[in-house]
DSSP file (Angstrom, degrees, kcal/mol; ACC not computed):
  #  RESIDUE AA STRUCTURE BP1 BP2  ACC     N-H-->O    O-->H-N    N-H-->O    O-->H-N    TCO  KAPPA ALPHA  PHI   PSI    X-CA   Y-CA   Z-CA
    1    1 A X              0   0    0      0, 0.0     2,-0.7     0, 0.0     0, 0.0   0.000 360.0 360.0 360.0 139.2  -26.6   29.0   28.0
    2    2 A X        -     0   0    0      1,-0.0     0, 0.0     0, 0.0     0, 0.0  -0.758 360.0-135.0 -90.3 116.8  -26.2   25.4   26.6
    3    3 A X        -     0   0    0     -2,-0.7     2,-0.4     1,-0.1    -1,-0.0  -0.131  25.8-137.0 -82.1 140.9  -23.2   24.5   25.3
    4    4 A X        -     0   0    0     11,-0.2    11,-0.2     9,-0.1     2,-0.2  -0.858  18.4-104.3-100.6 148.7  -24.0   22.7   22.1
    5    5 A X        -     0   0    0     -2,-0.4     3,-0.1     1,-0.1     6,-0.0  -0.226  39.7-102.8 -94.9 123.4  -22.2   19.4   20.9
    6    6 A X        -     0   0    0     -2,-0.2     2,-0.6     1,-0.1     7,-0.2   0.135  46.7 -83.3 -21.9 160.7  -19.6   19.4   18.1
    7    7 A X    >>  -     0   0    0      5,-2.6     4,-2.6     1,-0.1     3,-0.6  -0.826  29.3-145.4-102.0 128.3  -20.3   18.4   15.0
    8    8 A X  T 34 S+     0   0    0     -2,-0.6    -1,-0.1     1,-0.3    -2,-0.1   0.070  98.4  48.5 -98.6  12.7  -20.0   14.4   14.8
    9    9 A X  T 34 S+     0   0    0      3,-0.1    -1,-0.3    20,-0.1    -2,-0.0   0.353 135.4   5.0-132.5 -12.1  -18.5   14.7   10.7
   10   10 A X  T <4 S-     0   0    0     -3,-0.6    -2,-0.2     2,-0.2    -4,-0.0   0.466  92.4-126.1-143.8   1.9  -15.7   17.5   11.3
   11   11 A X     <  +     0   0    0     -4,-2.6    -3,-0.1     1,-0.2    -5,-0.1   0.538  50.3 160.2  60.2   6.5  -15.7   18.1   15.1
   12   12 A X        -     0   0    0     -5,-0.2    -5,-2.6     1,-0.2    -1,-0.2  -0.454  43.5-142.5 -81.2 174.4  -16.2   21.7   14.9
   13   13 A X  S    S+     0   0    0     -7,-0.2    -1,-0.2     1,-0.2    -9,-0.1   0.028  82.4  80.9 -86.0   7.4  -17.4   23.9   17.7
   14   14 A X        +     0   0    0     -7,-0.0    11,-0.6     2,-0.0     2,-0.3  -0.120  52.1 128.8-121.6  40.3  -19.6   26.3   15.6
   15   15 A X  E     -A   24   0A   0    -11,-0.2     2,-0.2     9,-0.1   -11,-0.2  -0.773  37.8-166.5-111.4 159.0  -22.7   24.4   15.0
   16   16 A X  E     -A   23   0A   0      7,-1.4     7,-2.4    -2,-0.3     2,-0.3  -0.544  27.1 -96.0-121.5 168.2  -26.1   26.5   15.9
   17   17 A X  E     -A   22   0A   0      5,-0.2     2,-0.8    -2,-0.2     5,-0.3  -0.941  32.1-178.3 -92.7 106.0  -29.6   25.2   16.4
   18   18 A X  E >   -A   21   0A   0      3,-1.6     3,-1.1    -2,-0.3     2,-0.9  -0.755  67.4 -67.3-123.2 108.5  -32.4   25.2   13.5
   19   19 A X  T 3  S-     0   0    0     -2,-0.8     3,-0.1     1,-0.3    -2,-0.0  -0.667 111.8 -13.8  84.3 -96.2  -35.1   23.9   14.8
   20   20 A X  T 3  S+     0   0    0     -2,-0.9    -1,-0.3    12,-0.0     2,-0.2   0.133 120.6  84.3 -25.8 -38.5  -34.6   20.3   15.6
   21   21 A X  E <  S-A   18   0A   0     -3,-1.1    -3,-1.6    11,-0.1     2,-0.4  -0.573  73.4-143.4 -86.7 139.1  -32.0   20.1   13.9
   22   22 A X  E     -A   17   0A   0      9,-1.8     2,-0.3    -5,-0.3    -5,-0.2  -0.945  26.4-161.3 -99.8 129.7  -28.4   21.0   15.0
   23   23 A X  E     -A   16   0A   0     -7,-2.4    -7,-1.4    -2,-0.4     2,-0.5  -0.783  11.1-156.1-105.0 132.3  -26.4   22.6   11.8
   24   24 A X  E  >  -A   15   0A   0      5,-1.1     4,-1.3    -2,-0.3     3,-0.4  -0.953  14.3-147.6-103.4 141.5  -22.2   23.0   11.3
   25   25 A X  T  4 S+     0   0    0    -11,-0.6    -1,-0.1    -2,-0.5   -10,-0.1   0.796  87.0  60.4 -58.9 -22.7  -21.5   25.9    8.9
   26   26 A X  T  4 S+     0   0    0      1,-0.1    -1,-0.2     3,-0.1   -11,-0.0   0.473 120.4  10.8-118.2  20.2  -18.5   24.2    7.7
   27   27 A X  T  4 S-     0   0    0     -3,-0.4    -2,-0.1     2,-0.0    -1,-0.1   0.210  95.5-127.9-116.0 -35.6  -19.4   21.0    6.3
   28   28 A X     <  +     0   0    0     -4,-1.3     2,-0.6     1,-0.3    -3,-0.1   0.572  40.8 173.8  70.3  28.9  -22.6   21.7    6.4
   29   29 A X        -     0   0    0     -6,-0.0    -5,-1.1     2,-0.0    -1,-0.3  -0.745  21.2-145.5 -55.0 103.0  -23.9   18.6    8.3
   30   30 A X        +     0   0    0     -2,-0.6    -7,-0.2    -7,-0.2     2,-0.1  -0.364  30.6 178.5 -46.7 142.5  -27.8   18.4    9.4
   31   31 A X        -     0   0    0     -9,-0.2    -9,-1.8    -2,-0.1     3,-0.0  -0.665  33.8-146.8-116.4 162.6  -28.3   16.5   12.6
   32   32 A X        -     0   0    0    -11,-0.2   -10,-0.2     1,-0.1   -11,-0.1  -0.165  27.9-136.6 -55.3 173.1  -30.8   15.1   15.6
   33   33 A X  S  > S+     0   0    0      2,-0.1     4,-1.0   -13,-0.1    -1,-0.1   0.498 115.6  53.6 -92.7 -47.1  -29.5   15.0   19.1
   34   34 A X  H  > S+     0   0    0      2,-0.2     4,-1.3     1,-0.2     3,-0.5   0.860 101.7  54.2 -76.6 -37.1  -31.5   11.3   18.5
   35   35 A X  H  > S+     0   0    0      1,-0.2     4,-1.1     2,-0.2     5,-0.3   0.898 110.0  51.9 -69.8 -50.2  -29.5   10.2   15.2
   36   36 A X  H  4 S+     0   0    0      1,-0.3     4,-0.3     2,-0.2    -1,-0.2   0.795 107.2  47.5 -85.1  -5.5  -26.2   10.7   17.3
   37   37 A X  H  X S+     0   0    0     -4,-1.0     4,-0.6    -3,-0.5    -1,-0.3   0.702 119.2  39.9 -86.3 -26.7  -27.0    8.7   20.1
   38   38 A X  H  < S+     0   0    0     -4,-1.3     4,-0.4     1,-0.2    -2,-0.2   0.610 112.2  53.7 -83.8   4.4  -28.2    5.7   17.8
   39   39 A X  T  < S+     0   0    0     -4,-1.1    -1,-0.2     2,-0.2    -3,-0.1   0.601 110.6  47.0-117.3 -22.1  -25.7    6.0   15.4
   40   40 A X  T  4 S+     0   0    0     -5,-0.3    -2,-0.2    -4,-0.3    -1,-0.1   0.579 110.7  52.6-105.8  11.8  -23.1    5.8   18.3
   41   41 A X  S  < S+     0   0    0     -4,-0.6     2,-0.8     1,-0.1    -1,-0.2   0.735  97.8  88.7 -78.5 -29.9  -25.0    2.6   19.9
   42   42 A X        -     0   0    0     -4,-0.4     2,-0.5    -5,-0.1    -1,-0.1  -0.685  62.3-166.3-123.0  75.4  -24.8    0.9   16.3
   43   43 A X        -     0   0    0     -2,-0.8    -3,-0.1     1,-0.1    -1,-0.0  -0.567  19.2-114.2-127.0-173.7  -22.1   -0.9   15.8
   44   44 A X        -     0   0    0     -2,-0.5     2,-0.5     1,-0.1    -1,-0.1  -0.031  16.9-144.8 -72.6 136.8  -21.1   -2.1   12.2
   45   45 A X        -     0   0    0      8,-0.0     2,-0.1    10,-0.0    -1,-0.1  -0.800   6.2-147.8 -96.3 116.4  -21.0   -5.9   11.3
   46   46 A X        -     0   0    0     -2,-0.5     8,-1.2    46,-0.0     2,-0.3  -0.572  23.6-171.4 -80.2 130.0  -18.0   -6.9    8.7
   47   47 A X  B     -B   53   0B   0      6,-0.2     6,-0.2    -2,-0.1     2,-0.0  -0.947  14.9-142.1-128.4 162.5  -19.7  -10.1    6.4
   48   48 A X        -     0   0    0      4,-1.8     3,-0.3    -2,-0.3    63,-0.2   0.001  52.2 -77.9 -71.9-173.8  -17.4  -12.4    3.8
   49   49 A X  S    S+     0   0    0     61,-0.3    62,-0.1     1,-0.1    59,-0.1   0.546 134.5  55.3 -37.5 -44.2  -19.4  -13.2    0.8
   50   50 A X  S    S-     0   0    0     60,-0.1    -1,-0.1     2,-0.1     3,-0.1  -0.214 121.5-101.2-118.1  35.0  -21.2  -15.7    2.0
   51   51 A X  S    S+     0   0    0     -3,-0.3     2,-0.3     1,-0.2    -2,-0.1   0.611  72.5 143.9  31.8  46.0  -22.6  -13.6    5.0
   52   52 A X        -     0   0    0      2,-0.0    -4,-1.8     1,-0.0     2,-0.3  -0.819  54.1-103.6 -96.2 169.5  -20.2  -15.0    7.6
   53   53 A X  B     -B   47   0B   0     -2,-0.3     2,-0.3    -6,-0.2    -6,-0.2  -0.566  29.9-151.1 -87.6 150.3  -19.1  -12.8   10.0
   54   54 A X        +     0   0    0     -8,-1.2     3,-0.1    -2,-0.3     4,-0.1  -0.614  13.9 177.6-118.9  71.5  -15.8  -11.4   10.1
   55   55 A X    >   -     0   0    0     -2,-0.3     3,-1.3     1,-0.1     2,-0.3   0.258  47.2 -72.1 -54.3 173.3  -13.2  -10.0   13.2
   56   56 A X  T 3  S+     0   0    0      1,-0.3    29,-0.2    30,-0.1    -1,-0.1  -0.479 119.1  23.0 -64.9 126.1   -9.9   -8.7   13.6
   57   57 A X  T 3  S+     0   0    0     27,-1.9    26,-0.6    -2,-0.3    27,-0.3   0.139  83.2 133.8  83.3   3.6   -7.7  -11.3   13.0
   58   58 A X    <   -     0   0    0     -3,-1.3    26,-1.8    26,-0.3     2,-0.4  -0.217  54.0-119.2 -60.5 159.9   -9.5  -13.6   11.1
   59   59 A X        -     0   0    0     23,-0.2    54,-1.8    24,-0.2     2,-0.3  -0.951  28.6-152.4-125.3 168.0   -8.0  -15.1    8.2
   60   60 A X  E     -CD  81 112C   0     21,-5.5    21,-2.2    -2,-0.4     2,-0.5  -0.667  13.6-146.1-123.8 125.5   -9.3  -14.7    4.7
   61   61 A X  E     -CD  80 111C   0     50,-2.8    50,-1.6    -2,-0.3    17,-0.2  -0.790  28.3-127.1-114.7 105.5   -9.6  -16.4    1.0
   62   62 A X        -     0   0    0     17,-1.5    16,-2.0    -2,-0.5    17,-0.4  -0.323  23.2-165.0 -51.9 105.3   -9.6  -14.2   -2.1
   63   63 A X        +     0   0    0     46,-0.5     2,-0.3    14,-0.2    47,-0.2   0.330  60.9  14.9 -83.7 -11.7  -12.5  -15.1   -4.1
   64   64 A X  S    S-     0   0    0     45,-0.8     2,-0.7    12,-0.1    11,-0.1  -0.987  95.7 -77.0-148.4 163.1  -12.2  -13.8   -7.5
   65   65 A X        -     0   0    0     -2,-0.3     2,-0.6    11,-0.1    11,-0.2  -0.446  47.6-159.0 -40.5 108.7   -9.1  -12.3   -9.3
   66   66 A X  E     -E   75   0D   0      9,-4.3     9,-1.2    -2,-0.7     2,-0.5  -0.665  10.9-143.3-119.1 104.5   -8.1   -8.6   -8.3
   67   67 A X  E     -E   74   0D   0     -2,-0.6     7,-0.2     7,-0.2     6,-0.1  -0.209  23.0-124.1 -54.6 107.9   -6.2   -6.4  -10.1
   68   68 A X    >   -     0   0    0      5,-1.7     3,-1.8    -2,-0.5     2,-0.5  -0.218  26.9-114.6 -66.2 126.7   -3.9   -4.2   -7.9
   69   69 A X  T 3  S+     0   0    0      1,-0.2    -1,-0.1     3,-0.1     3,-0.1  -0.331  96.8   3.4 -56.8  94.9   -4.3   -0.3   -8.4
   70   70 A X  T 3  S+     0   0    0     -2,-0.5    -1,-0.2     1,-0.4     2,-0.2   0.785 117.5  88.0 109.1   1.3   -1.1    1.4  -10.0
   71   71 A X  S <  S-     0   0    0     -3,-1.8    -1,-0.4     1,-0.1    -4,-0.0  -0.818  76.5-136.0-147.6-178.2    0.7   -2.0  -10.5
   72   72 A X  S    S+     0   0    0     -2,-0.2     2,-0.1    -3,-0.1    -1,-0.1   0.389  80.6 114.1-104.4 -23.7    0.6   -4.6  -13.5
   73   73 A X        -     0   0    0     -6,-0.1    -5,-1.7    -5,-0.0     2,-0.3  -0.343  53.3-158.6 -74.9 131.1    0.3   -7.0  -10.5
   74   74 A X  E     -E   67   0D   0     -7,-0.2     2,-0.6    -2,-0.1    -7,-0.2  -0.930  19.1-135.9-126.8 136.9   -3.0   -9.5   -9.4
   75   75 A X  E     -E   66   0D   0     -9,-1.2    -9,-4.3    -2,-0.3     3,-0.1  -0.884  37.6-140.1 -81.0 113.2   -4.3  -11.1   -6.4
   76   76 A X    >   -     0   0    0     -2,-0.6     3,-1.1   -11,-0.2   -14,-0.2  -0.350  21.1 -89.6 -68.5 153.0   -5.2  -14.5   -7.6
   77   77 A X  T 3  S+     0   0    0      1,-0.2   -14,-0.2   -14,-0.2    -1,-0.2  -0.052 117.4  21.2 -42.6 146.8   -8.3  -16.5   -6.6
   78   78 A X  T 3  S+     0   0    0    -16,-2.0    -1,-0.2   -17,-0.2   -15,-0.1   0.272  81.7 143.2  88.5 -31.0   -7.6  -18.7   -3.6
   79   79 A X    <   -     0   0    0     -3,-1.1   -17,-1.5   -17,-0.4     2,-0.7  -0.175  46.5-139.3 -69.8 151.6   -4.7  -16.4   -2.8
   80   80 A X  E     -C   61   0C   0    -19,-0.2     2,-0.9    18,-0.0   -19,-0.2  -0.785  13.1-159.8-133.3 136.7   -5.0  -16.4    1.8
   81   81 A X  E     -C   60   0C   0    -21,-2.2   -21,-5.5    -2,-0.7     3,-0.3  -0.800   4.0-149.6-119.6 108.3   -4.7  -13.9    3.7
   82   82 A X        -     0   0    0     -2,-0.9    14,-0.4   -23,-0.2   -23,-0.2  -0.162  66.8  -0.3 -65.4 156.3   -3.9  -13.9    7.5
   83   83 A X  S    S-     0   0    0    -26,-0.6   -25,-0.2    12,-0.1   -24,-0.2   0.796  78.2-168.6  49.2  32.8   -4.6  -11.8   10.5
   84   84 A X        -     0   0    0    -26,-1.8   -27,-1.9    -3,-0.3     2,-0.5  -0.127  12.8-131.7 -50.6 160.0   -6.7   -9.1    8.4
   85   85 A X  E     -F   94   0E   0      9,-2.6     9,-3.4   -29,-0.2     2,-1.2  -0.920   9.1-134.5-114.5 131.6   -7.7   -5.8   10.1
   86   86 A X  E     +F   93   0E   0     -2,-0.5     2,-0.5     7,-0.2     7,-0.3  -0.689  32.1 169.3 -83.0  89.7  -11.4   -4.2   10.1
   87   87 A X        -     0   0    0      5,-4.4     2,-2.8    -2,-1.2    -2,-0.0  -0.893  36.3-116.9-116.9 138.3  -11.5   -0.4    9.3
   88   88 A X  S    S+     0   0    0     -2,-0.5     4,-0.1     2,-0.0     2,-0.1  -0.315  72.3  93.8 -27.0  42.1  -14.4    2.1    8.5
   89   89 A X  S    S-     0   0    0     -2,-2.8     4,-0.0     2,-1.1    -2,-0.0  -0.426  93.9 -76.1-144.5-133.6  -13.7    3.2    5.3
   90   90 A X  S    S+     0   0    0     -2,-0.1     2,-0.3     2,-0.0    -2,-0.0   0.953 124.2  52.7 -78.1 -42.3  -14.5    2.7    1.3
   91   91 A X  S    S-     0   0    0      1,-0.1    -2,-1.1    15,-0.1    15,-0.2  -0.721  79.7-156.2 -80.2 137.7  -12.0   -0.4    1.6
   92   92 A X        +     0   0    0     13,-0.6    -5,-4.4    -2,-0.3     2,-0.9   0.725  68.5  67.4 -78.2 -13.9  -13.0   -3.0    4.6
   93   93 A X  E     -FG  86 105E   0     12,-1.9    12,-0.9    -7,-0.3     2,-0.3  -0.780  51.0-172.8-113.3 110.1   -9.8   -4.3    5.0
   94   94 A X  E     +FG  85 104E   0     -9,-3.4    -9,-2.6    -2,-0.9     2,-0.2  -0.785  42.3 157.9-103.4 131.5   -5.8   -3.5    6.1
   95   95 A X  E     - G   0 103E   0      8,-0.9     8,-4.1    -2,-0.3     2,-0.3  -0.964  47.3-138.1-154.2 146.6   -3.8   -6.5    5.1
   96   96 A X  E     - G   0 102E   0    -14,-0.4     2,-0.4     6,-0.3     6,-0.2  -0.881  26.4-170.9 -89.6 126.0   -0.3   -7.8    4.3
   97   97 A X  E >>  - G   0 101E   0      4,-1.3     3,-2.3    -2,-0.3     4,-1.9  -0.999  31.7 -95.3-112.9 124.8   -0.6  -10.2    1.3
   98   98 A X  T 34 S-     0   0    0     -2,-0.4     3,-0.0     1,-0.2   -18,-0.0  -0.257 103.5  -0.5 -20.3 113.3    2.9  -12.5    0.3
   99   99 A X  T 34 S+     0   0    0      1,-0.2    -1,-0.2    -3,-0.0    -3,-0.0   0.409 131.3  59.3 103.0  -3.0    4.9  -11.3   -2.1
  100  100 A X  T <4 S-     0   0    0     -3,-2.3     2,-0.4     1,-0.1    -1,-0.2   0.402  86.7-146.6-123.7 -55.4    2.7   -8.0   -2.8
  101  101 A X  E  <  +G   97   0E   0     -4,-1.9    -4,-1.3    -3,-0.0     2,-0.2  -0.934  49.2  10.2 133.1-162.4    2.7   -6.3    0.5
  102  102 A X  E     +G   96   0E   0     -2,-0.4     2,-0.3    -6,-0.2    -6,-0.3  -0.452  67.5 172.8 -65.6 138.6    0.0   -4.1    2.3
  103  103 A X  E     -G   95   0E   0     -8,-4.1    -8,-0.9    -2,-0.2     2,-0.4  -0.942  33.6-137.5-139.3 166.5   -3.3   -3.9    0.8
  104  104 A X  E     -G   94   0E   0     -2,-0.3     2,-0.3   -10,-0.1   -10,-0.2  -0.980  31.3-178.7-124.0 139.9   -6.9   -2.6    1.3
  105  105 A X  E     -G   93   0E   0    -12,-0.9   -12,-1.9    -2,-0.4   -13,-0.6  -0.980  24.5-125.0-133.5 139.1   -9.7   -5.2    0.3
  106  106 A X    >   -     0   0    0     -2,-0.3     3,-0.8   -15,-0.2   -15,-0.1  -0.440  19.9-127.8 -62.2 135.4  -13.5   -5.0    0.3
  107  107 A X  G >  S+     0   0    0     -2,-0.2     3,-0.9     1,-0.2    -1,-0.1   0.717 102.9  72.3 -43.1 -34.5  -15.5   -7.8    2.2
  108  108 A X  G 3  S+     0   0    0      1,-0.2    -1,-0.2   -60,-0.1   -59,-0.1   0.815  97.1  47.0 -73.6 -18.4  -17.5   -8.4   -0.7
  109  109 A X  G <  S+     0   0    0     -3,-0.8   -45,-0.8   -61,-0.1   -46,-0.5  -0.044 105.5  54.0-115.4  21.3  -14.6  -10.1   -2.4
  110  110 A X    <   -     0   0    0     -3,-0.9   -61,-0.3   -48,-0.3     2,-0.2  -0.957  61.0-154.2-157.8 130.1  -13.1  -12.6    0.3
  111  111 A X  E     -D   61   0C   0    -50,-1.6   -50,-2.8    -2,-0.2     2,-0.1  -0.784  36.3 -97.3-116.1 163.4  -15.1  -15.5    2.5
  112  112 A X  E      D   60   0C   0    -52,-0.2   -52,-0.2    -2,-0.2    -1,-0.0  -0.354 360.0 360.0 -65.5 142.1  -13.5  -16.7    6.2
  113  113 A X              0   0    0    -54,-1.8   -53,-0.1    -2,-0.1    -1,-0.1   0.313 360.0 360.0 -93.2 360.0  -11.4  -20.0    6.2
């Protein structure tokens, strides 16, 4: 019997076959055996504002006023922010700003120095 692959959004072991399609029961995630091999060739390109591209350490200039979540406190325009970190999630960005501390910033809202 052929062991069938984990499920590539929760890792479980309990996904069956319908059809094409490979199913988990406990997420309930649809996929191809072809969508998870392109999707783990593919990977994702971080752009500034002004569509340059952006790596792990770059450093960064805050383009508009942003009001910090939870706090009375704002990242001014201008404000620049070294050595940023790329991650995969709703925010593109782990960073340390002066004088505020760690923060997570979207791409859309910072160009490359």
């Amino acid at each position: 019997m052929n062991k069938l692959p984990n499920c590539p959004k929760c890792n479980s072991e309990y996904t069956y076959e319908d059809g094409n399609l490979f199913v988990c029961p406990e997420c309930a995630h649809e996929w191809t055996l072809e969508s998870e091999n392109e999707s783990a060739e593919v990977e994702k390109v971080y752009k500034d504002a002004n569509g340059n591209i952006l790596v792990d350490g770059d450093s960064v200039t805050v383009i508009k006023d942003l009001k910090v979540k939870g706090s009375s406190t704002v990242v001014k325009k201008g404000t620049k922010v070294k050595n940023i970190q790329l991650v995969d999630e709703d925010h593109d960005i782990n960073c340390k700003i002066d004088g505020i501390g760690a923060m997570e910033l979207k791409t859309e809202f910072v160009k490359k120095l």
